[in-house]
C-alpha positions in Angstrom: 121.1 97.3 92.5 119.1 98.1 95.5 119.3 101.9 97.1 118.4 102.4 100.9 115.7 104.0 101.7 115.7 106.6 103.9 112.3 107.4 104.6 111.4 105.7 107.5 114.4 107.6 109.2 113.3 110.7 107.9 109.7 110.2 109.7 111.1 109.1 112.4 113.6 111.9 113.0 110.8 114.4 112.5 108.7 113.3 114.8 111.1 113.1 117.5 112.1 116.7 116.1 108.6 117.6 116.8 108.2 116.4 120.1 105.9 113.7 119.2 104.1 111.4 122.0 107.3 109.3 123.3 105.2 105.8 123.6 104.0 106.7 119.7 107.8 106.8 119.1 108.6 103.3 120.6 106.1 101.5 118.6 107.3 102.9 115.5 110.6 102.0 116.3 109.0 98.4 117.0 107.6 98.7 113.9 110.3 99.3 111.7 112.5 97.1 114.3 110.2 94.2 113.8 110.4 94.8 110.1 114.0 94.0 109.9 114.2 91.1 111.7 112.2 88.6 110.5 112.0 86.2 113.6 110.5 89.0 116.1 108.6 89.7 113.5 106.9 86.3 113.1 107.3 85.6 117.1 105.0 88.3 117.9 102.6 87.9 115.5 102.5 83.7 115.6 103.1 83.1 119.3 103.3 86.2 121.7 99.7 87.8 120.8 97.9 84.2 120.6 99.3 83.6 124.4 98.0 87.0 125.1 94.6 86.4 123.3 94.4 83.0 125.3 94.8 84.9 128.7 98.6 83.8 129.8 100.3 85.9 131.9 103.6 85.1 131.4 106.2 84.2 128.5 109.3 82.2 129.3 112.6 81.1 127.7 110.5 77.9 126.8 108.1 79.3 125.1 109.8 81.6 122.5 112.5 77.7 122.3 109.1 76.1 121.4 108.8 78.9 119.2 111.9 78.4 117.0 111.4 74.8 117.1 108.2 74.5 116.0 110.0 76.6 112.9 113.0 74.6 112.3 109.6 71.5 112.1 107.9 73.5 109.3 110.7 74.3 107.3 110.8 77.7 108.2 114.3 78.0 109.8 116.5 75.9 107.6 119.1 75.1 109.7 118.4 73.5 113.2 120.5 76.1 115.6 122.6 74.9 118.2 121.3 75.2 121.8 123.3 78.1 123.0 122.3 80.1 120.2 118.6 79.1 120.2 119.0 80.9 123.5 121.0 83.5 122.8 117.7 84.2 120.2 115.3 83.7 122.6 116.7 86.3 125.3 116.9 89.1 122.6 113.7 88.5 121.4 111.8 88.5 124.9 114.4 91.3 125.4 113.3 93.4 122.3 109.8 93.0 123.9 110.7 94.1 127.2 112.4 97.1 125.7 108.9 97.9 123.5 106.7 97.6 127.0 105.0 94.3 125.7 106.2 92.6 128.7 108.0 93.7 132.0 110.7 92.1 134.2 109.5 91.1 138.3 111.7 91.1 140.9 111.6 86.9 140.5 112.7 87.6 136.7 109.9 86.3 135.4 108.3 88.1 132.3 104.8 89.1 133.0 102.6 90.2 129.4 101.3 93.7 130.2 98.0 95.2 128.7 99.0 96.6 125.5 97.1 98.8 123.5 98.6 100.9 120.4 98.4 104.6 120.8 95.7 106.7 118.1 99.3 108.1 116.7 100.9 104.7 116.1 97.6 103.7 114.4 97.1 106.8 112.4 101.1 106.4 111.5 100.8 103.0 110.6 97.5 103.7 108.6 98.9 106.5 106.9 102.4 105.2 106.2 100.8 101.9 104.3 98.3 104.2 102.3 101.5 106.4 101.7 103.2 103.5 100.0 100.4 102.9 97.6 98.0 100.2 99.0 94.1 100.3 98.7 91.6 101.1 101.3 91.3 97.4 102.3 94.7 96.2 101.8 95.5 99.1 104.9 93.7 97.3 107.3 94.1 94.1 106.2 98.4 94.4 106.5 99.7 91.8 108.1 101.8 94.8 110.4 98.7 95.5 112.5 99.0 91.9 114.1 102.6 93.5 115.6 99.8 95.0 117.9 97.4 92.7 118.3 94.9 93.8 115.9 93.0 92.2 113.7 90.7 93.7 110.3 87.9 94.6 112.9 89.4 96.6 115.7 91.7 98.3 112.6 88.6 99.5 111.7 87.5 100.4 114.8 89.8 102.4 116.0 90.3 104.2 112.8 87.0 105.2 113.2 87.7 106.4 116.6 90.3 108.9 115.4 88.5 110.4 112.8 88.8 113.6 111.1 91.7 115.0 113.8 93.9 112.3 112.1 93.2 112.7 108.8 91.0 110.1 107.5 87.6 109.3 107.6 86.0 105.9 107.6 83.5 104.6 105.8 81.9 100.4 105.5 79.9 98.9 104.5 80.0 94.7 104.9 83.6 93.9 103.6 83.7 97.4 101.7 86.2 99.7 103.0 86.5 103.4 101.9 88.9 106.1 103.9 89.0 109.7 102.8 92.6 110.6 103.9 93.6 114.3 104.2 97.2 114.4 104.5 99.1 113.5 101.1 102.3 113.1 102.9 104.0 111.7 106.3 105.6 115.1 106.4 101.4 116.4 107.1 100.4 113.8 109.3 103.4 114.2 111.8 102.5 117.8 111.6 99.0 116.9 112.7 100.0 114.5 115.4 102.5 116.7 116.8 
């Protein structure tokens, strides 16, 4: 039988004890949000940050409905939902991004996609948690939970590099080769660190 785990609300309520860097805050609870519900999870990843990479400026009902659609084609969803609930879905999930600044509310209601960029403590966080839980060098920046913020392996890399030492870790590549010296053995450290 399965035990919960605690941890994540242990870091959590530690760095809010702290007084960490409230926008750091929301994007972890994104994080772990996203984690637990598998649909915002996939609809940011698979459809919000390709619009955002192919320049659209808006997201609409219709596009998070073509969304779940598009699942229910591939198998993914196995049950076609009925309209009213399909959206039901789609305002909660526009609405979870909303609520994590990934989009913003005009006075028309339409849902404008603002310029997102993770903050160095969510990356070092996120970098740090994965390594925490065991995973190589490369597997960190490869993790499929980086795409929650529109990153990909290269601008992992890139902007662990830009937080160096002062987050503890320190890059080094070479081609596909990825080494990181990390300095703080646990999240208890690093929150320390970032706070």
């Amino acid at each position: 039988m399965l035990t919960p785990d605690d941890t994540a609300a242990r870091a959590l309520k530690q760095f809010l004890e702290a007084g960490g860097n409230p926008q750091t805050f929301k994007e972890l609870l994104f994080l772990y949000e996203a984690r637990s519900e598998a649909l915002l999870y996939d609809f940011v990843v698979m459809k919000f940050w390709p619009m955002c990479r192919s320049g659209a400026l808006l997201i609409t009902i219709d596009d998070a409905l073509a969304f779940f659609q598009a699942a229910v084609q591939g198998g993914h969803l196995t049950q076609p939902w009925s309209d009213q609930v399909q959206l039901k879905v789609a305002r909660g999930v526009l609405g979870a991004l909303r609520e994590f600044r990934f989009i913003r509310e005009d006075k028309r209601r339409r849902r404008e996609i603002v310029p997102y960029r993770i903050t160095d403590g969510g990356v070092a966080f996120l970098a740090h948690e994965l390594h925490l839980h065991g995973l190589s060098d490369a597997a960190v920046v490869e993790h499929p939970d980086w795409g929650l913020f529109g990153l990909g392996r290269d601008q992992v890399l890139d902007r662990l590099d830009g937080l160096g030492p002062a987050a503890g870790l320190f890059v080094q590549r070479a081609g596909s080769v990825v080494r990181i010296t990390w300095s703080h053995s646990s999240m208890e450290s690093l929150i320390n660190a970032l706070t």
